[in-house]
VEXPA-264079 format. One record per residue: residue in three letters; y negated, z negated, x of N, C-alpha, C in turn. Coordinates in steps of 0.1 Angstrom, whole numbers, plus 5000, padded with zeros to 4 digits. Layout:
! residues N
ALAYZXYZXYZX ...
! end
This chain:
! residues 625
UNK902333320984901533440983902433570982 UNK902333660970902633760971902333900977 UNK903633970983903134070991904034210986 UNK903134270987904134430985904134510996 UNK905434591002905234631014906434751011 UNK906134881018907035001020906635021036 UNK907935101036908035131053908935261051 UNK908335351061908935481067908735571052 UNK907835591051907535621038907335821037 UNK908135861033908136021036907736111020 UNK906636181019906836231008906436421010 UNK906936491006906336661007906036690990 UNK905536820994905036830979905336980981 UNK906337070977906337230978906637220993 UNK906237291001906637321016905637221024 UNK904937161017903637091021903936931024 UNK903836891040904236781039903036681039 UNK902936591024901536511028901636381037 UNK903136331042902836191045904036151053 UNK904036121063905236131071905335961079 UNK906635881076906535771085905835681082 UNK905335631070904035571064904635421064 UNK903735341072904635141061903235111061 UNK903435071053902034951049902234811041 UNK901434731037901634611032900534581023 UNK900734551006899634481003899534321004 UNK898134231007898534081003898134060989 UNK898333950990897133930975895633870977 UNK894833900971893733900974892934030983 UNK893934130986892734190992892434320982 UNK891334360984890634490976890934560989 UNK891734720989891834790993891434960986 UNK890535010993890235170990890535270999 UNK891035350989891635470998890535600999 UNK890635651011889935731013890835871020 UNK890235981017890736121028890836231022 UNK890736361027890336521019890936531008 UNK890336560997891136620982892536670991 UNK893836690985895136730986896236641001 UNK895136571005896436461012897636381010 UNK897236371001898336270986897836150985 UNK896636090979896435950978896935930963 UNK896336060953896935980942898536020941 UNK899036070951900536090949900635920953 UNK900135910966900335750968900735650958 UNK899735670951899135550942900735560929 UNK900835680926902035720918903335610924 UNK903935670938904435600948904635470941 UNK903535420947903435260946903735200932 UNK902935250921903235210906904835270905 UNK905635330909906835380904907135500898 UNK905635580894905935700887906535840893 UNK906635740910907135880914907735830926 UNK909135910934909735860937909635940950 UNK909735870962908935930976910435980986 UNK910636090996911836161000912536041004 UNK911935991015912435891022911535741021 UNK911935621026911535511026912235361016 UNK911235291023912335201011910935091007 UNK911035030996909834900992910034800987 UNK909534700989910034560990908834460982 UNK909234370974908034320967908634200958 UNK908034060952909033970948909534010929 UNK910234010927911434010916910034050904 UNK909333910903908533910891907134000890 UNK907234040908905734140908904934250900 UNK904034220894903234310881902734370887 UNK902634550882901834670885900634730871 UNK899534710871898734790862898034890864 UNK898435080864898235140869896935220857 UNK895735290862894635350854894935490863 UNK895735570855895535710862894335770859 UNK894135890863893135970864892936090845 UNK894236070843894236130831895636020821 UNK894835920818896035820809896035910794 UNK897235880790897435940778897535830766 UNK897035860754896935810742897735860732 UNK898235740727898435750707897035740701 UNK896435860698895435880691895335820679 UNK896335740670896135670659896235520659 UNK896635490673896135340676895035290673 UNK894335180667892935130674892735070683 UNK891735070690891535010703892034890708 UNK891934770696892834700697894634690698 UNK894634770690896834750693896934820705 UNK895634970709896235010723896034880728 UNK894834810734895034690743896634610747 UNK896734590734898034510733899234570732 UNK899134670739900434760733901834700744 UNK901734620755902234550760903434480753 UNK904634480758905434400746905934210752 UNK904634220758904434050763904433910751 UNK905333800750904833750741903233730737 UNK902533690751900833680743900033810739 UNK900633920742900233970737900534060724 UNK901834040720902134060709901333940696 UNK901433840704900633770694899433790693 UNK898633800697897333830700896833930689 UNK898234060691897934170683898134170665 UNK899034070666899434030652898233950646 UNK897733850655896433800651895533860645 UNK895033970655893834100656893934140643 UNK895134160639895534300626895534170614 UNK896034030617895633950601894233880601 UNK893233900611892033870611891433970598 UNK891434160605891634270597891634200583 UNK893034200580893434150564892534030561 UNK892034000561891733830556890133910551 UNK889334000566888034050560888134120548 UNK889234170546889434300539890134210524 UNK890534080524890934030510890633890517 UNK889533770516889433680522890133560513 UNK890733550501891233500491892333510492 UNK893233570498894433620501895033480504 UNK896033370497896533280503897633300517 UNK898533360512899533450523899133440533 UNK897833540532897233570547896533480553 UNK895833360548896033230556895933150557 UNK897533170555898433070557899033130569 UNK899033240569899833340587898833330593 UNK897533330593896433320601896333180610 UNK896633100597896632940605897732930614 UNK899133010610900532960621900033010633 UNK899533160631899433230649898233160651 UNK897133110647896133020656897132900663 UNK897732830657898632740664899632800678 UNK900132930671900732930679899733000693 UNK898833070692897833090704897432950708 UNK897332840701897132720710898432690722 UNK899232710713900832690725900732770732 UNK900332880735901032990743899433000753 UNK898732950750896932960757896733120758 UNK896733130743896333310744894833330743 UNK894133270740892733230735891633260745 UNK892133230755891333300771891533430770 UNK893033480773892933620774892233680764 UNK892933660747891933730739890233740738 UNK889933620745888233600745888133730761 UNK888733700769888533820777888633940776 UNK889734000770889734120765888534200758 UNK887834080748886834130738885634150748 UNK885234050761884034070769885034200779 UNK885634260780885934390790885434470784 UNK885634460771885234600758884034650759 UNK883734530757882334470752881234530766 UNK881534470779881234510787881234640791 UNK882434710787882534870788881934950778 UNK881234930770880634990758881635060748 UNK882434950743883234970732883434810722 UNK882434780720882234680712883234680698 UNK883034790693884334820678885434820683 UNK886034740684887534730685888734790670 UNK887834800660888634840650888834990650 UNK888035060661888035210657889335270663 UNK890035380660890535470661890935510676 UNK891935570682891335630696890935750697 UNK891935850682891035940683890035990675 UNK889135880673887535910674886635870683 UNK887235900693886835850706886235970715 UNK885335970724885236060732885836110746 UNK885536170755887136150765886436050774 UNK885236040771884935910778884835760779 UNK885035780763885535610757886535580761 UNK887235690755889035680755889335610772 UNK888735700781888835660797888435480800 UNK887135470793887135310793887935200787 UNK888535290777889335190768890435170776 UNK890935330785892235260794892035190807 UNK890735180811890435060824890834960815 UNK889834920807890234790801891334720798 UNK892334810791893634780791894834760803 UNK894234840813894534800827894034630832 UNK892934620831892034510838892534360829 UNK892834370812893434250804894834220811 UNK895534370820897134270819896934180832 UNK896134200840895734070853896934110858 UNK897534230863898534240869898534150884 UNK899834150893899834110911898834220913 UNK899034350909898434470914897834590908 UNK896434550910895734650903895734800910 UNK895734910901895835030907895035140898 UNK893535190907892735220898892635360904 UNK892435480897891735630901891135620897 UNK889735650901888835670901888335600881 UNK888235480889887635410880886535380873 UNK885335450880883535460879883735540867 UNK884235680868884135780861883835770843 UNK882635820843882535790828882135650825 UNK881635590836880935390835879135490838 UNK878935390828877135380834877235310843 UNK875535290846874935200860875635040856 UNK875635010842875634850839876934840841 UNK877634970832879234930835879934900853 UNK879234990860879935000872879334850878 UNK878234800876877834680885878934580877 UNK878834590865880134470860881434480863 UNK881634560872883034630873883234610885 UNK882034600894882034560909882234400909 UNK881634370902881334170902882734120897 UNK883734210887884834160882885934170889 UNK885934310899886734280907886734240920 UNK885334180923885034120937885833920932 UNK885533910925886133740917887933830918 UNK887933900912889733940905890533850920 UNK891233800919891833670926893233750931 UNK894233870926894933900930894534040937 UNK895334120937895134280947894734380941 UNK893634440945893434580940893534700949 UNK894034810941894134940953893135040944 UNK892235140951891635200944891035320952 UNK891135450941890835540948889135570940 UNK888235620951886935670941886135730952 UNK885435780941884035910951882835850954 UNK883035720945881535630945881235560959 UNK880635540968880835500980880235410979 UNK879235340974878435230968879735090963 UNK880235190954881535080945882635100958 UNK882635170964883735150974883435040988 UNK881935080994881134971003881334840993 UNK881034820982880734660978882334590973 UNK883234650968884534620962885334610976 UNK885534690980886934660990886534561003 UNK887834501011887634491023889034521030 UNK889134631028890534691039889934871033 UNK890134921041890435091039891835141046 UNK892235211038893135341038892835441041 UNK892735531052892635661052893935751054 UNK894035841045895635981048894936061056 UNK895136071064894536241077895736261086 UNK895836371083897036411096898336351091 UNK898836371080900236301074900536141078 UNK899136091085899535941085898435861078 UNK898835721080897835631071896935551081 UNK896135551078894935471087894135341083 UNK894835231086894335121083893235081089 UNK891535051085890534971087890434831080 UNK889834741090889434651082888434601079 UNK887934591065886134591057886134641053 UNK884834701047884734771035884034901042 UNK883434981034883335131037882035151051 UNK881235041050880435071063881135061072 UNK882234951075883234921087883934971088 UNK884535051079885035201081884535331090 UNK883135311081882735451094882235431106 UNK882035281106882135211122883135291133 UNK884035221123885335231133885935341132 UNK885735461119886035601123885435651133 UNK884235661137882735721142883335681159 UNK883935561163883935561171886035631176 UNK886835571165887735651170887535841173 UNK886235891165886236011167885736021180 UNK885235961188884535951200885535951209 UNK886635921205887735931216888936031215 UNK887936161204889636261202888836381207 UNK889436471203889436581212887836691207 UNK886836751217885636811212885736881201 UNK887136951196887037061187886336931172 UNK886836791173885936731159885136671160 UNK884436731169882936631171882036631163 UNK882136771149880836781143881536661130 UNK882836591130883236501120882336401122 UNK882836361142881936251143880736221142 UNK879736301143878636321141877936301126 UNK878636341118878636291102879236161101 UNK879736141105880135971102878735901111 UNK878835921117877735861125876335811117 UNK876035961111874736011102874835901088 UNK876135931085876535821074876835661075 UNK876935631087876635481086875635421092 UNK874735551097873035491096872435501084 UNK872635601075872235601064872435441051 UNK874235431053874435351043873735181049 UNK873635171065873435051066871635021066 UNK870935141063869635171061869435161043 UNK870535121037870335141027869235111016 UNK869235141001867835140991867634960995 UNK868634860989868234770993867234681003 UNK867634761016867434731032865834761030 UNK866034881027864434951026863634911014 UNK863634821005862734760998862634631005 UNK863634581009862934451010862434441025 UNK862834531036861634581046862334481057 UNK864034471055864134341067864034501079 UNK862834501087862734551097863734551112 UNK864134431114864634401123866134421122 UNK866434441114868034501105868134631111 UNK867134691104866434821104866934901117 UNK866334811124866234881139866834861145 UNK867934761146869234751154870134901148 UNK870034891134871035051134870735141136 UNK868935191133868635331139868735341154 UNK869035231161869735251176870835371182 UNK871935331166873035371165873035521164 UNK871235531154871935671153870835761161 UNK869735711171869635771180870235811195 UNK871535741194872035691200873235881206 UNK873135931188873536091190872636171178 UNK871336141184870136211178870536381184 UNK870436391193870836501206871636591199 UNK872936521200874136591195873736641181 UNK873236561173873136591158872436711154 UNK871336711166870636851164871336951164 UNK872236951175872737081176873737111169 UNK874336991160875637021157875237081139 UNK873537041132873437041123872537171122 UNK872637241135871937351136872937471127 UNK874437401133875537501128875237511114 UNK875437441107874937441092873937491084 UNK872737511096871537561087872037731084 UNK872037741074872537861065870837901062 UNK870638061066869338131064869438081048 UNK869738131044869838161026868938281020 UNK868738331013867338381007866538381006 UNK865238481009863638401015863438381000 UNK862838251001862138160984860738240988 UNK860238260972858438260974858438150969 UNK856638180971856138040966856537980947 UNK857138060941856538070926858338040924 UNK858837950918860337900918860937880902 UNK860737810895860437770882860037710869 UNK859337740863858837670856859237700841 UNK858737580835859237560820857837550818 UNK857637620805856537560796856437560780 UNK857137430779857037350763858137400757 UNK859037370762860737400763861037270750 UNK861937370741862537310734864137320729 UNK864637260731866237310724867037180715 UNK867737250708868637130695869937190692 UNK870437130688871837200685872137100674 UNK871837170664871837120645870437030643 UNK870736920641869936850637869436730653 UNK870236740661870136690672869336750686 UNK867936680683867036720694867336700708 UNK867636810719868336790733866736780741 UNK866136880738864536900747863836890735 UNK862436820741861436840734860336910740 UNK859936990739858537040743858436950758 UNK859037050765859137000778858437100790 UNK857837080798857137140808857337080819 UNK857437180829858437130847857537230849 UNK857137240866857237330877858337300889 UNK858937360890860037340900859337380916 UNK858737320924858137390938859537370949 UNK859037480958859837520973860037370979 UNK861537380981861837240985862237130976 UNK861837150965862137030953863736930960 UNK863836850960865036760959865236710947 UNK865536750931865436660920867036610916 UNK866836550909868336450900867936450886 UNK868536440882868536450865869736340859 UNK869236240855869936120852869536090836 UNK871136040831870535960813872236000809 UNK871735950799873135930793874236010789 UNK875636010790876636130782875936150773 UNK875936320769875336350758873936420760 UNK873036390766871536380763871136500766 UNK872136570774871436730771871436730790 UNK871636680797871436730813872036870816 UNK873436880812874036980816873337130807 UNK872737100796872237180787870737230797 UNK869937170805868837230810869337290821 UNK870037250832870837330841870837440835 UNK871837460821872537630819870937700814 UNK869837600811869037700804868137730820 UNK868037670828867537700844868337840850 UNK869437840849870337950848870738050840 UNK869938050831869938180817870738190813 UNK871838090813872838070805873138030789 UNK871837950789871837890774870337940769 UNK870437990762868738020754867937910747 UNK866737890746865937800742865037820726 UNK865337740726864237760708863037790709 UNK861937710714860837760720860537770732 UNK858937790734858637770752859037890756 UNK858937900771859038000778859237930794 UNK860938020799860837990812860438090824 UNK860138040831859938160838860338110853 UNK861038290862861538220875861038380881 UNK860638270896860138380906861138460907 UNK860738590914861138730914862038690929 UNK862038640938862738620949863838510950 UNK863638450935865038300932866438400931 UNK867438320938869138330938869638220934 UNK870038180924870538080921872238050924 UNK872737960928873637890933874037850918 UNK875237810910875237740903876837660903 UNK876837560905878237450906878637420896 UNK879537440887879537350873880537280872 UNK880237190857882037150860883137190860 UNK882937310855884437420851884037470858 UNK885337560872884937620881885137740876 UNK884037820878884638000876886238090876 UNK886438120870887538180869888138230879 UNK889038170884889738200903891238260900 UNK891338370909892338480909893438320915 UNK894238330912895038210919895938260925 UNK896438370922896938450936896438470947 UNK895338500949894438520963894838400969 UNK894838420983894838360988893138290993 UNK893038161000891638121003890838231012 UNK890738271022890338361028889638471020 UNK890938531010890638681005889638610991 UNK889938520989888738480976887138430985 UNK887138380993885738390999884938481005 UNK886138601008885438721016885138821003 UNK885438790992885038860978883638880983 UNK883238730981881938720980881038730994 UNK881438751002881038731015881738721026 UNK881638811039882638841051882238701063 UNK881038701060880238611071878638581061 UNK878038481065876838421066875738421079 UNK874438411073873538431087872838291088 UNK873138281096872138121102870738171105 UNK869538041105868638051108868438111119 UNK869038111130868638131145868538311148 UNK869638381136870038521137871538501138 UNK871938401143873538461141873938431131 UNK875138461128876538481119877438381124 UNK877538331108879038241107880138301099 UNK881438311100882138411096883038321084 UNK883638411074884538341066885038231067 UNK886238261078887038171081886638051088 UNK885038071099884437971104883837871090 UNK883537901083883237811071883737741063 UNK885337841064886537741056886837631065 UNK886837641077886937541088885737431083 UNK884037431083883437351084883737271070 UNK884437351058884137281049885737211044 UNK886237181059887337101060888837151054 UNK888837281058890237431056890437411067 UNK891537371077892137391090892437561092 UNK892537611103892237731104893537771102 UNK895037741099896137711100896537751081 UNK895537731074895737721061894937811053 UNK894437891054893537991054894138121047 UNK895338121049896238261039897538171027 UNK896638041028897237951014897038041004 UNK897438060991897238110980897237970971 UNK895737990963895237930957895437820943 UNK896737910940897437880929898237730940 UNK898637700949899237630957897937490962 UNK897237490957896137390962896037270952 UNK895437170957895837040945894437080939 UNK893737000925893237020921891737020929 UNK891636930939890336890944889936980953 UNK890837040961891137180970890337320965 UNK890537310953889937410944888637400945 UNK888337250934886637260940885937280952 UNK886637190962885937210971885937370975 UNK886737450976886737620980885837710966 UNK885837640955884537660947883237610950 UNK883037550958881737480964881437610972 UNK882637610979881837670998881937830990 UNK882537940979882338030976880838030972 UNK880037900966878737960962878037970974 UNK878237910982877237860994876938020999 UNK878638050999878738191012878138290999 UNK877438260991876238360982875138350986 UNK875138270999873438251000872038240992 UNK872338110979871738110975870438030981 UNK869138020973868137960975867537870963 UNK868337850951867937740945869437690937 UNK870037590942871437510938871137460926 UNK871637470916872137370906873637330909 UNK873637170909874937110911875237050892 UNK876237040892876736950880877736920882 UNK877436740879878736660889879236680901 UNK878636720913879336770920880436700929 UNK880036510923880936440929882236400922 UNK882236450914883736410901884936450909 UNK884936590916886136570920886336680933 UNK884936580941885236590955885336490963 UNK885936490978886136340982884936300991 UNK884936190990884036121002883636231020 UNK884436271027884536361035883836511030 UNK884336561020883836661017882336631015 UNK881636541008880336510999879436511010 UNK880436431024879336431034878636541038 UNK880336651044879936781046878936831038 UNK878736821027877836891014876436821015 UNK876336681017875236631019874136651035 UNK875236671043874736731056874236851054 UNK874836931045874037071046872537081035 UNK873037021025871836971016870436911027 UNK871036841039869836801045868836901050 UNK869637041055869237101061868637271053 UNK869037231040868437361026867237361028 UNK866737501032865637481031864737561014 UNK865837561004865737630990865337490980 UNK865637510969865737400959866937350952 UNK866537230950868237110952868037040938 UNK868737110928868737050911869836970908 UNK870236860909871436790905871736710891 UNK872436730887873036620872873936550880 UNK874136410883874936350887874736140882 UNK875836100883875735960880876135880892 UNK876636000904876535930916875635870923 UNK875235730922874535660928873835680943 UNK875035720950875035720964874535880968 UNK875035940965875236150964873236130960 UNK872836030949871436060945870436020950 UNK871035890960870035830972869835930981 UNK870736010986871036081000870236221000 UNK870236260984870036420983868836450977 UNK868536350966867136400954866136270961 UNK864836310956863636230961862936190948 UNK863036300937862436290922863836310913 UNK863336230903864036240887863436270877 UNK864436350872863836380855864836290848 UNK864336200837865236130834865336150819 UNK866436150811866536190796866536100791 UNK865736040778865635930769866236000757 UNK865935930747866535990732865636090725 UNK865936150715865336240709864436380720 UNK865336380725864936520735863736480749 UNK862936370743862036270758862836300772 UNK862036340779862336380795861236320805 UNK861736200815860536120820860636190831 UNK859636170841859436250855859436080865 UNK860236080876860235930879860336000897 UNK859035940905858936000919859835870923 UNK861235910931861635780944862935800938 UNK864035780944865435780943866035660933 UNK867235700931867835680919868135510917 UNK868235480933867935310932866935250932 UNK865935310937864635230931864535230917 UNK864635400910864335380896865735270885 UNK866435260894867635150886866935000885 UNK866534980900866134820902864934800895 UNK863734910891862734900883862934850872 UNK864135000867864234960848865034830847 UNK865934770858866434620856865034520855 UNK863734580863862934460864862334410850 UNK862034540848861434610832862134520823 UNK863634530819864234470813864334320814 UNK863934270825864134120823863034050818 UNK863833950808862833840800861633810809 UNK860833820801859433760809858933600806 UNK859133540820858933420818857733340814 UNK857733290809856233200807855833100818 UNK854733110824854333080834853832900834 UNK854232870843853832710841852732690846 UNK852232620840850732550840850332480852 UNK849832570856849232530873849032360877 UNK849232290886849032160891847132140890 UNK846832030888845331980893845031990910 UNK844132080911844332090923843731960932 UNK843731840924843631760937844331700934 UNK845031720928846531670930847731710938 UNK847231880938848031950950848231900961 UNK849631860968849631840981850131930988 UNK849731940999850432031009851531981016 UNK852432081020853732091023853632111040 UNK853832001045854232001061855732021062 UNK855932041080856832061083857231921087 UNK858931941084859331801086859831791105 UNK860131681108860131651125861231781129 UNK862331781121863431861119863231991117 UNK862232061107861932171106861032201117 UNK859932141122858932161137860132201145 UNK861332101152862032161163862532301162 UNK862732341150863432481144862232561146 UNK861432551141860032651143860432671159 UNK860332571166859832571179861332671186 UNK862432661180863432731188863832871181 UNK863732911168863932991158863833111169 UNK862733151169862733331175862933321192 UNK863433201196864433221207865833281204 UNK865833221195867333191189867733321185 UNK866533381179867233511171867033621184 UNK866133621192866133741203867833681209 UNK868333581215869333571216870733691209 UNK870633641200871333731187871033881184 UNK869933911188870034051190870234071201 UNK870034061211870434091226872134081229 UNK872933971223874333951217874534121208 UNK874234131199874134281189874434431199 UNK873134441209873034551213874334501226 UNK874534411230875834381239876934471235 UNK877434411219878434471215878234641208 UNK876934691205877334761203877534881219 UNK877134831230877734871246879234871247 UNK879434731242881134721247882334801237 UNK881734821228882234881213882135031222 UNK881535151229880935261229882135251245 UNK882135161250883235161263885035061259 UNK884935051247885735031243887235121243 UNK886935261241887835351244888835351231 UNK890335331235891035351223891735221221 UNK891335141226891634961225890734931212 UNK892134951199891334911187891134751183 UNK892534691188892434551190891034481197 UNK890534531207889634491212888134551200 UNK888234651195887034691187887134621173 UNK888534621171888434511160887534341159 UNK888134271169887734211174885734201174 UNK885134301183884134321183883034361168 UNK884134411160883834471151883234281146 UNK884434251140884034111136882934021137 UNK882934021154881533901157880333991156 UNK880534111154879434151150878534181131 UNK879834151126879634091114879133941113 UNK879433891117879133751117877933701127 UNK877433801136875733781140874733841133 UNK875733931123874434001115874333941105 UNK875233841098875333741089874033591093 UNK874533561105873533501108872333521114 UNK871833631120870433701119869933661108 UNK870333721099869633751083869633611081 UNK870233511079869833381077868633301084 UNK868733341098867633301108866533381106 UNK866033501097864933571094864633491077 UNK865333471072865433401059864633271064 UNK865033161076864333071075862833071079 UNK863133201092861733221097860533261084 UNK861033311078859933361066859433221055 UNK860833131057860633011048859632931055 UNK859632921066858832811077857732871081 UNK857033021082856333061081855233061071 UNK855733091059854733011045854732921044 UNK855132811048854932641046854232641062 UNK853732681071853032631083851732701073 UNK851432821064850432861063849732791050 UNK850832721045849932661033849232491041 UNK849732501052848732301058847532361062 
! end
């Protein structure tokens, strides 16, 4: 088994120390995700680890032959490659062959009479028999394929920056390195891409490290977390729910000034373990062992989510509306004769494909962009908020402080008081210590988020977001989704965040082709699981039995004694449940022992769900005798 491991690991960045003392270990086999505030250094990490960057102190250790395939955040291209030779650009024997193959396949369509050509066609099939290249190249073509780049002959630069981005996962994911190393990998994947991307690397048999905003692909891919906070590393073990487990409860044991953290974690792993799935298929009893959890600091939450309610602008009743909105740009229809009323309160999402015009109705909601026909119209008491993906043009001299009090000295909460600048740069995770940073000095994610909290301290009353999770972190989104809970204005989002679209919108406007805009009531996972149902083959139904020929289905001697002990069995197991989550809550700062607890409580909730599985199976077979 291969392992990669650094110790005493020291890195600064400018006067800024991100990481002090650091060792860790990868094995093989595990999916590890990193999590922690924009500017900690995870993708410095990740650099670290691949080699691209070389850390003050520390030393790393790993065997002779160990492979690294790293997908940065911004990979760079030879734009006159085609997709294919980038693939292969590797100077590996199979894959030099492979590529020599690719390019006399090329030649043979292009002159199929060509004797020369094969005759070299037939040596490298032979020799891809010796070398068993034939797998990888059949894999390669389903990554592509999978990632929506089926033409392997094209160009890269006639690519868009979001092909191009898939083309370099892919080429990452063909070399099967010891160690995969992904930033933000979702980015620019649809719904289909990212579930094949989850399933590929849940099988991938060696190690992955990976940074992302998606909390969904983070909950289902990993089972180890990383957290950077406070210049050290924070090892959990699971995936993202058992993370905010066991953050939720380490915060329980640090000091009052971060209780409004804990309290958000808390909020967020009753949410994710309540999740879309959980709530369609209605296992109740699931259900209510975790809302335990989170009545558990119902109390606290009140008061802590009070801080957040921001008065904002009084909304009237009359907000926005479109009527029979159209816009194009050339020959390419974005809206068609489209009509919205936006009402007080709205939660919407706006979902559909690169391209389709999302970001285009935002700017025209914002009188940014003008429309061909139609007419919009917005109440006399709307303030709009607007987040985009280019952040407003920031003095980068100023320091953070003096660029938020531009806009605002203090804010007013519902109750009548005032929250002041600096109290805000605090909530939206600025240590009060860092506050006369100048701006020009902040990593890139630093930015946004201090572009976030400048619109907020405008007191707006109707948000347009766009993207607003591209390049903020996990931590921050909560903060932003906690206060979204508590808006009492209107909440317009363009996002492909899965998770950001369960938590925050209730309705969708969804974009089809030729400018079609669908209206879809229910969050972004029900409308996913629909159009999956939509899309599946419809089976032809088998021809019913003679019904006296039907027999009925008894319980066998073996299934009767299980009826007869089943919901002993499971009150058992939940009464076990709420045990641990008591001993877990007096557990204190004995992680060993919460680890521990952590575990058997995976594995009763594993088997609950099995013992509710049978009770439902044994239930419809007592009802059909």
């Amino acid at each position: 088994m291969k392992v990669f491991s650094m110790e005493h690991v020291m890195k600064t960045q400018g006067e800024k120390l991100l990481f002090k003392d650091v060792s860790f270990s990868i094995t093989e086999g595990e999916k590890i995700g990193i999590v922690g505030i924009n500017g900690t250094g995870k993708s410095t990490l990740l650099n670290i680890i691949a080699g691209l960057e070389d850390s003050d102190l520390g030393t790393k250790d790993h065997p002779n032959d160990y492979t690294i395939s790293y997908l940065s955040q911004d990979p760079h291209f030879d734009e006159n490659l085609t997709i294919m030779e980038y693939m292969y650009e590797s100077s590996t024997p199979v894959f030099s062959l492979i590529k020599e193959y690719e390019k006399t396949l090329i030649q043979l369509q292009l002159d199929p009479q060509n004797g020369a050509v094969q005759d070299r066609l037939l040596k490298q099939q032979q020799d891809m028999d010796t070398l068993g290249a034939w797998d990888t190249s059949a894999n390669a073509r389903t990554i592509l394929t999978k990632l929506g780049l089926p033409d392997h002959s094209r160009k890269l630069g006639e690519l868009s920056g979001g092909q191009k981005k898939r083309a370099a996962l892919a080429k990452t994911l063909i070399e099967t390195p010891d160690l995969l190393i992904l930033d933000e990998p979702t980015n620019h994947l649809d719904f289909e891409s990212i579930t094949w991307l989850e399933e590929y690397l849940g099988k991938y048999q060696k190690s992955v490290l990976f940074v992302t905003h998606d909390r969904y692909f983070l909950d289902r891919v990993s089972n180890k977390i990383w957290e950077i906070a406070q210049t050290q590393l924070f090892e959990y073990k699971g995936n993202y729910a058992d993370y905010l487990e066991s953050k939720a409860i380490r915060e329980e044991n640090e000091s009052a000034e971060r209780s409004k953290k804990e309290s958000l974690f808390k909020k967020e792993l009753a949410w994710i373990r309540k999740g879309a799935k959980a709530r369609t298929t209605k296992q109740k009893a699931r259900i209510q062992r975790f809302e335990t959890l989170e009545s558990g600091v119902k109390d606290k939450q009140k008061t802590e989510s009070l801080e957040m309610e921001l008065s904002g602008a009084r909304l009237g009743k009359k907000v926005l509306e479109l009527q029979d909105v159209s816009k194009s740009f050339g020959d390419q229809s974005i809206i068609s004769r489209f009509s919205f009323l936006f009402k007080p309160g709205d939660r919407i999402g706006i979902v559909g494909n690169n391209g389709s015009g999302k970001s285009t109705l935002l700017n025209i909601l914002a009188g940014r962009e003008p429309i061909d026909e139609g007419n919009v119209e917005m109440g006399q008491t709307v303030k709009i908020g607007y987040y985009t993906q280019e952040s407003a043009d920031m003095d980068e001299n100023l320091r953070m402080i003096e660029y938020i009090r531009e806009t605002a000295d203090s804010i007013a909460l519902k109750d009548g008081s005032f929250i002041s600048a600096a109290q805000m740069l605090e909530r939206f995770l600025f240590p009060m210590g860092s506050h006369g940073t100048p701006i020009r000095k902040l990593s890139g994610g630093e930015k946004r988020r201090l572009y976030l909290l400048n619109i907020l301290m405008g007191a707006p009353n109707v948000l347009l977001l766009d993207e607003p999770t591209n390049d903020l972190d996990t931590q921050t989104l909560t903060v932003l989704e906690d206060y979204l809970e508590t808006f009492s204005g209107v909440v317009i989002t363009v996002s492909h965040d899965r998770y950001f679209l369960d938590k925050t919108c209730h309705q969708l406007l969804v974009f089809k082709n030729k400018g079609e805009i669908d209206f879809y009531y229910g969050n972004y996972s029900e409308f996913l699981e629909e159009k999956t149902e939509e899309a599946a083959p419809v089976k032809t139904p088998e021809p019913l039995p003679n019904r006296t020929e039907k027999k009925k289905k008894k319980l066998t001697y073996a299934e009767s004694k299980e009826w007869e002990e089943i919901e002993g069995n499971m009150e058992q197991v939940e009464l076990r449940l709420k045990d641990i989550t008591t001993d877990m809550s007096s557990a204190g700062s004995d992680f060993e022992q919460v680890r521990l607890l952590l575990e058997e409580e995976k594995e009763l909730t594993e088997k609950l769900e099995h013992m509710l599985e049978r009770w439902t199976y044994l239930a419809e077979k007592l009802e059909e005798e």
